[in-house]
C-alpha positions as CSV (number, residue, x, y, z in Angstrom):
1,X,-9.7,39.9,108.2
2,X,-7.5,41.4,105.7
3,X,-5.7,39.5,102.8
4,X,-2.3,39.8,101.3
5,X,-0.9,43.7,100.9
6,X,-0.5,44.1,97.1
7,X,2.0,45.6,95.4
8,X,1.2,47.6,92.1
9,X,4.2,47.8,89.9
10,X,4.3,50.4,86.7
11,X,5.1,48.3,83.6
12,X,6.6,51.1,81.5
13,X,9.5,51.1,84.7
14,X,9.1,46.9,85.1
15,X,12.1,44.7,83.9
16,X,10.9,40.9,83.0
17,X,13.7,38.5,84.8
18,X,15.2,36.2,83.0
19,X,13.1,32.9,83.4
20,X,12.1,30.2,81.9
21,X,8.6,29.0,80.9
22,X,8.7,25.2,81.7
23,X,8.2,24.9,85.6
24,X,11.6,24.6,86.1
25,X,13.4,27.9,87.6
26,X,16.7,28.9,85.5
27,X,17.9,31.7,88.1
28,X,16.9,30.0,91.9
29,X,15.0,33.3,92.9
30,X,12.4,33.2,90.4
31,X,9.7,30.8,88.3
32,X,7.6,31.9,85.9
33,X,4.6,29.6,85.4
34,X,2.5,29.4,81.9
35,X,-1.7,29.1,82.7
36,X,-1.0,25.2,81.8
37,X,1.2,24.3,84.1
38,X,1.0,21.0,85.7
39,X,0.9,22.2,89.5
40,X,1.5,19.1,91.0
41,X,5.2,18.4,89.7
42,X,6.3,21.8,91.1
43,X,9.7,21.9,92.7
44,X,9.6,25.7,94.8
45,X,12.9,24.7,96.8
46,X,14.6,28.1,96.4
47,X,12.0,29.8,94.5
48,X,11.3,33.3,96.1
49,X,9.1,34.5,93.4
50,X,6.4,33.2,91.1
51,X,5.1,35.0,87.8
52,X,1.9,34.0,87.1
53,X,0.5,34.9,83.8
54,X,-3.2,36.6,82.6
55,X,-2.7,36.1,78.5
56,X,-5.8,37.5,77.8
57,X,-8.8,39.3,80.3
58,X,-11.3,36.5,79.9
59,X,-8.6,33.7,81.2
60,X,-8.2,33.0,84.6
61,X,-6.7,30.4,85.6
62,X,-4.0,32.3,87.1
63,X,-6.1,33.1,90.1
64,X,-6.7,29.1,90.6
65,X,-3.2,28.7,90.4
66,X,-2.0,31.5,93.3
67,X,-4.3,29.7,95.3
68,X,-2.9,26.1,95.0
69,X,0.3,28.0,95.4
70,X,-0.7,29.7,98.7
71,X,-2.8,26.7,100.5
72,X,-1.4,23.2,98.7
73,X,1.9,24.2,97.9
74,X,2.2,26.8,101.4
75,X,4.7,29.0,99.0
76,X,4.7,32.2,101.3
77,X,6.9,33.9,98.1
78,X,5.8,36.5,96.2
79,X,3.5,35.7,93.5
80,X,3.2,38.4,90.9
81,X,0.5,38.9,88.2
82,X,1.3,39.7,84.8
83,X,0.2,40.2,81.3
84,X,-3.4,41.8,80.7
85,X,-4.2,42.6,84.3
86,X,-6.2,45.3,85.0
87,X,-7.3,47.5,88.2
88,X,-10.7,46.1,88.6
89,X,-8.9,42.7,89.2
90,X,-6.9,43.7,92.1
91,X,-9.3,42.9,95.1
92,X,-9.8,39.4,93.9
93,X,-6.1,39.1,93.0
94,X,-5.1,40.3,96.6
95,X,-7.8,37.3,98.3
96,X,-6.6,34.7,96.1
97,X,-2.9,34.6,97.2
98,X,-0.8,37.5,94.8
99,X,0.9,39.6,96.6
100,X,2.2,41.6,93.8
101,X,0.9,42.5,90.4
102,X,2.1,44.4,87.1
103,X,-0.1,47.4,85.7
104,X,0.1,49.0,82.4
105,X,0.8,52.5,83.7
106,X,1.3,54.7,86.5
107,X,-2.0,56.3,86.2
108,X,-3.4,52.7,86.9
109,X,-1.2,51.8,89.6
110,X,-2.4,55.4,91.5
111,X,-6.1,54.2,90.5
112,X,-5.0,50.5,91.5
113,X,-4.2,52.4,95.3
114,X,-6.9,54.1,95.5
115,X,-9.3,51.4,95.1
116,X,-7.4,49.1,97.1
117,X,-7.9,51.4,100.0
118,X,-11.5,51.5,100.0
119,X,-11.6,48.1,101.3
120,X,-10.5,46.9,105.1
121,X,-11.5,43.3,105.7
122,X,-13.9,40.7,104.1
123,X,-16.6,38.8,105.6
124,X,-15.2,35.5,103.0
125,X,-12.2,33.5,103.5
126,X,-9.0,34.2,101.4
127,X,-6.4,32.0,100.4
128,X,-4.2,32.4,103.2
129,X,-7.4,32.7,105.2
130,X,-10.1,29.9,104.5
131,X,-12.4,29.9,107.2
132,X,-15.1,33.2,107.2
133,X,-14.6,36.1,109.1
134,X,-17.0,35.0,112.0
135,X,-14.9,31.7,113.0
136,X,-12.3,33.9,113.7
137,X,-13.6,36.6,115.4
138,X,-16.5,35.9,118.1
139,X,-18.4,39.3,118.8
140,X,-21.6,37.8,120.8
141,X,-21.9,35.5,123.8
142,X,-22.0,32.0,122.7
143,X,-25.6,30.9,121.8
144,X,-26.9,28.6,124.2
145,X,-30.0,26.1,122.8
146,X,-32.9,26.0,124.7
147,X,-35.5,22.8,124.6
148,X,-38.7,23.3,122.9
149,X,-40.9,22.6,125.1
150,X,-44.2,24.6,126.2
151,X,-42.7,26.2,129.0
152,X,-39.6,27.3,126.6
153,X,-42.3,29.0,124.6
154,X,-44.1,30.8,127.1
């Protein structure tokens, strides 16, 4: 089981859209969320991309909003990550639901590949994904229970 293919954009060559901050898109294409949003007022008709915002490395409430985004809301959009995101958040940014993100350079969006690559599947569920690896793929005869008794033991 793989999760979402993520996109590493160079922020020196990245142009912000022109959105809006309140939940409400200005431009029908794209919404950019603040880390407070109320998630249950969303309107996404239209919306084919979501900014999602990490103000500061030790916040991140960003990741629990993709995921509402992905399994509550079903948004299938792009969700992009922004602000202090760095390359040893990228796995977990992939599994919960973004499926693009915005790096500070292009030496950490070739280091942001590399490690990306290292990994094929996951053994957890994702956010597109939420049942485990082994529900979905069955690589042994089904078990079949045996009585315990003393001739079962013998």
């Amino acid at each position: 089981m793989t999760s979402l293919p993520l996109l590493l954009i160079d922020a020196s060559s990245h142009q912000a859209a022109d959105v809006t901050v309140t939940g409400v898109a200005t431009e029908p294409q794209v919404l950019r969320l603040p880390n407070d949003a109320d998630m249950t007022t969303l309107d996404l008709n239209g919306v084919v991309r979501i900014e999602l915002d990490f103000p500061k490395f030790t916040d991140g409430r960003a990741f629990s909003q993709a995921v509402l985004l992905r399994r509550r809301h079903r948004f299938m959009g792009d969700i992009s990550a922004g602000g202090d995101v760095r390359v040893d958040l990228l796995q977990q940014l992939s599994r919960c639901g973004f499926s693009s993100a915005v790096l500070p350079s292009a030496k950490e969006v070739a280091l942001g590949q590399q490690l990306l690559a290292g990994f094929s599947g996951f053994y957890q569920g994702d956010a597109l994904h939420a049942a485990p690896h082994f529900m979905h793929q069955r690589t042994h005869p089904p078990f079949t229970p045996v009585a315990n008794t003393t001739e079962a033991r013998a």
